[in-house]
C-alpha positions in Angstrom: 129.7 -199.3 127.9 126.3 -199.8 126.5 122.7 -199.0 127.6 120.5 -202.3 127.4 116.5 -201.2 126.4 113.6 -203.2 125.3 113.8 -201.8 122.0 117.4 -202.3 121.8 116.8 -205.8 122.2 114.2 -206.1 119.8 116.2 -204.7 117.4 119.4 -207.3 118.1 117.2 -210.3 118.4 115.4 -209.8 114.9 118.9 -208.1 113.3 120.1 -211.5 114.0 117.9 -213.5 112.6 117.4 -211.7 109.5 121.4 -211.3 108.9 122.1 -214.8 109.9 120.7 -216.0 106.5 123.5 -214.2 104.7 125.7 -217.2 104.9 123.3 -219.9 103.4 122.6 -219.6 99.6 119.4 -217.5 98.5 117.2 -220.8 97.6 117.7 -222.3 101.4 117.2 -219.3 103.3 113.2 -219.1 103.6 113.2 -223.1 104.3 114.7 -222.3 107.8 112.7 -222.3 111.0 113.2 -218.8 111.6 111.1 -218.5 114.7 112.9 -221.2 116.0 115.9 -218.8 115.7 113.9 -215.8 117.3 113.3 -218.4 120.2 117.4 -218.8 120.8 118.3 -215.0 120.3 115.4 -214.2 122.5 117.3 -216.2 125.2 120.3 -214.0 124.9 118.0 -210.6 126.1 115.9 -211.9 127.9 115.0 -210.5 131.6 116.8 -207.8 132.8 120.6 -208.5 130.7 117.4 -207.4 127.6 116.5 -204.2 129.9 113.0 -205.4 130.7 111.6 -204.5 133.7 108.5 -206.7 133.9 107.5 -209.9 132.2 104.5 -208.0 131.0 107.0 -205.6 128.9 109.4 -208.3 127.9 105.9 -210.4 126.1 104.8 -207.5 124.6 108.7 -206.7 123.1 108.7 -210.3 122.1 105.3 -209.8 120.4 106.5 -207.3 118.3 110.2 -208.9 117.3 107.8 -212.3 115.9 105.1 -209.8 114.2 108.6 -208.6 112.1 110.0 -212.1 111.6 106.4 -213.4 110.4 106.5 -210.7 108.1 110.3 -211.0 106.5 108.4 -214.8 106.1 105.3 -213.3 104.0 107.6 -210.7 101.9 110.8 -212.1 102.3 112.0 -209.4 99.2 115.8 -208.9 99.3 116.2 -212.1 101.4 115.7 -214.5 98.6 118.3 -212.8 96.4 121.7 -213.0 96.0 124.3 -211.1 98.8 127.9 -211.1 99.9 129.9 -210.9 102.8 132.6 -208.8 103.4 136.5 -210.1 103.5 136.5 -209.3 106.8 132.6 -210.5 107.8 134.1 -214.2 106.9 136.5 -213.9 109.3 133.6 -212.9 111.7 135.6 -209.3 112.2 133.9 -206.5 112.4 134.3 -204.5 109.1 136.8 -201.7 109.4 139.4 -199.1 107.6 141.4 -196.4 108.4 139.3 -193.0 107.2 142.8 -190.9 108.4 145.8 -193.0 108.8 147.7 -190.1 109.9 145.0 -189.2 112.4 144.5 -192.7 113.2 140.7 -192.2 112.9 139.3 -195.9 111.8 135.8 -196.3 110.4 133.5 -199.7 111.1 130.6 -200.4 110.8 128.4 -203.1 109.8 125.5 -203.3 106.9 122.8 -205.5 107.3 122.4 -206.5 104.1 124.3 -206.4 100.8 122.6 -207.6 98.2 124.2 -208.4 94.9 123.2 -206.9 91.6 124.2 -209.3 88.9 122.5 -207.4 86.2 125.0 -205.0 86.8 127.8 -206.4 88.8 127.1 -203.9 91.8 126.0 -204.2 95.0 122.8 -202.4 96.6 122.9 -201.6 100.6 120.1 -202.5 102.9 119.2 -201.8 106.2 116.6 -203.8 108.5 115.0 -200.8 110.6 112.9 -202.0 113.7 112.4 -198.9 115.3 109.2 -197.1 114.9 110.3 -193.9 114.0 111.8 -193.2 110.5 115.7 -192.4 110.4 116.2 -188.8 110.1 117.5 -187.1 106.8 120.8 -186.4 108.5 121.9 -189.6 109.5 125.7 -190.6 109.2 124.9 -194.5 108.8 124.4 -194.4 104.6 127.3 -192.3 104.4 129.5 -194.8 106.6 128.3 -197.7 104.4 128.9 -195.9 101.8 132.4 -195.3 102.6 133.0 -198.8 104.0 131.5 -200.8 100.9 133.5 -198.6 98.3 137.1 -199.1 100.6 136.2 -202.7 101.6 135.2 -204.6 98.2 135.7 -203.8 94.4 132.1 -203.9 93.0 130.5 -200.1 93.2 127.3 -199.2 95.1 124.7 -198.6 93.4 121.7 -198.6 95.4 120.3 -198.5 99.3 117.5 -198.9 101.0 115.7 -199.0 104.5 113.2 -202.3 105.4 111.0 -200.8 108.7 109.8 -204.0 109.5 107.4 -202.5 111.9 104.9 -201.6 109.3 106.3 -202.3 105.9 106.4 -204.9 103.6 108.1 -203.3 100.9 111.9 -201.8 100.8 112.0 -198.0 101.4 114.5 -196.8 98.6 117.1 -194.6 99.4 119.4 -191.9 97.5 123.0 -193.0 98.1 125.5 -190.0 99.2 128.0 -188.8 96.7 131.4 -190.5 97.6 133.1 -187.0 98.7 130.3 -185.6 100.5 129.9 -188.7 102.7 134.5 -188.5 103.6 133.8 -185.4 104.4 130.6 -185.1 106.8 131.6 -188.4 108.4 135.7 -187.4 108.7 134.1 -183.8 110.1 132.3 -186.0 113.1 135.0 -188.1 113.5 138.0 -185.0 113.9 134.5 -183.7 116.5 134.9 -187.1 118.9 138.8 -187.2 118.4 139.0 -183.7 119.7 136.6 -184.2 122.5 138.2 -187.5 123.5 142.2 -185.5 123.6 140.7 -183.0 125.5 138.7 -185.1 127.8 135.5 -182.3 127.1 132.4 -183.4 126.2 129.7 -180.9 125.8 126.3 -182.2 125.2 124.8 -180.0 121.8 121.6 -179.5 123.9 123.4 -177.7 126.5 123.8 -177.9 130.1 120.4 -180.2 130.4 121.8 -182.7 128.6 119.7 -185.0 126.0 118.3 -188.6 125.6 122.1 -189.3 124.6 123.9 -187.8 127.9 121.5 -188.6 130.1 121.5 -192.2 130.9 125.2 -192.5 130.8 125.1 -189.4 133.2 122.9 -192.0 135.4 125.4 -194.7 135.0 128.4 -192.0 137.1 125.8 -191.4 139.6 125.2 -195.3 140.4 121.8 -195.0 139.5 121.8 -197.6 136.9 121.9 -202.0 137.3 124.9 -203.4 135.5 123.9 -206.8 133.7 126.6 -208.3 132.2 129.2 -207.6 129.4 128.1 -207.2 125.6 129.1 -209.1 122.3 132.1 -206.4 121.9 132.8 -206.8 125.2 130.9 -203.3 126.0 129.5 -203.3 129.7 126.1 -203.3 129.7 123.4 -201.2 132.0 120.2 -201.2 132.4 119.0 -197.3 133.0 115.1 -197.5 134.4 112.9 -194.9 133.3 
């Protein structure tokens, strides 16, 4: 299951339209109509199945969402140059490995962006960010590209970087994790959730209060959230009023 949010539909409608130019070569990708596109993911979170609670909060959501496309338009940066798609991306799978076989622990994930470094034959990750906070220093999502790109592909990774299209025009560079630190902080989370799952125990970090995590899927078990429909992995989707 999934909890549906204003911002979590921001995010998904301008994700898409940004990642959706991966599969038309660099020189045609700025000469789409890419508001045109906002205007047909928008479609698919709008009202409440988009968590919006008033058509007041649902404009000013959308406000924000063209604000970012406009300005991928004015700076497009990474978007004119070369990428690729993974094996797995072409066959519109979501990409995926086993990070313990004998644990049967897989690893997916999904970058947003992998741009190709001809210069040097290597590949740079980026991610489009439209949240307003920066992502913390601690983060598991570089290491699981990381991880994934290096398993998936042949070419190495040699750079990454964040776009927060909130506020920036420019590409937030990033220090990629060392290879063996990143298997072993992500395969230390991963044995964590295995565990937990076996054992059917799942104590929250922040104790017995619970934390912005727990909470609104506590809210789900006591009936206190609106189901809205069933998400693009199939997840079942709530909407959790504040």
């Amino acid at each position: 299951m999934n909890i549906v949010s204003p911002a979590m539909s921001l995010g998904i409608a301008v994700h898409n339209v940004l990642e959706g130019l991966r599969t038309l070569p660099a020189e045609k990708r700025m000469e789409q109509d890419l508001f045109a596109r906002l205007e047909k993911e928008w479609e698919k979170v709008s009202g409440t199945k988009g968590g919006f609670t008033s058509a007041e909060q649902e404009e000013e959501t959308k406000a924000r969402a063209t604000t970012m496309v406009q300005r991928a338009i004015d700076h497009p940066g990474p978007l004119n140059k070369k990428t690729i798609l993974l094996a797995q991306e072409r066959e519109n799978k979501l990409p995926y490995y086993y990070l313990s076989e004998k644990e049967n622990i897989i690893l997916c994930g999904k970058v947003d962006w992998i741009e190709y470094l001809e210069e040097t034959d290597s590949l740079k990750i980026i991610d489009f960010k439209t949240g307003k906070q920066e992502e913390r220093s601690d983060s598991l999502q570089l290491p699981i590209y990381t991880l994934l790109l290096h398993t998936l592909q042949k070419r190495p990774v040699t750079g990454a970087a964040y776009w927060y299209l909130e506020y920036s025009d420019e590409l937030q560079e990033k220090e990629l994790p060392a290879l063996e630190e990143a298997q072993e902080k992500v395969l230390h989370v991963a044995r964590e959730v295995s565990a937990a799952r076996a054992t059917k125990t799942f104590p929250c970090p922040h104790g017995e209060d619970g934390c912005f995590a727990c909470t609104p899927y506590e809210r789900i078990l006591r009936n206190e959230a609106t189901y809205v429909g069933v998400g693009e992995y199939n997840q079942d989707l709530y909407m959790v009023e504040e």
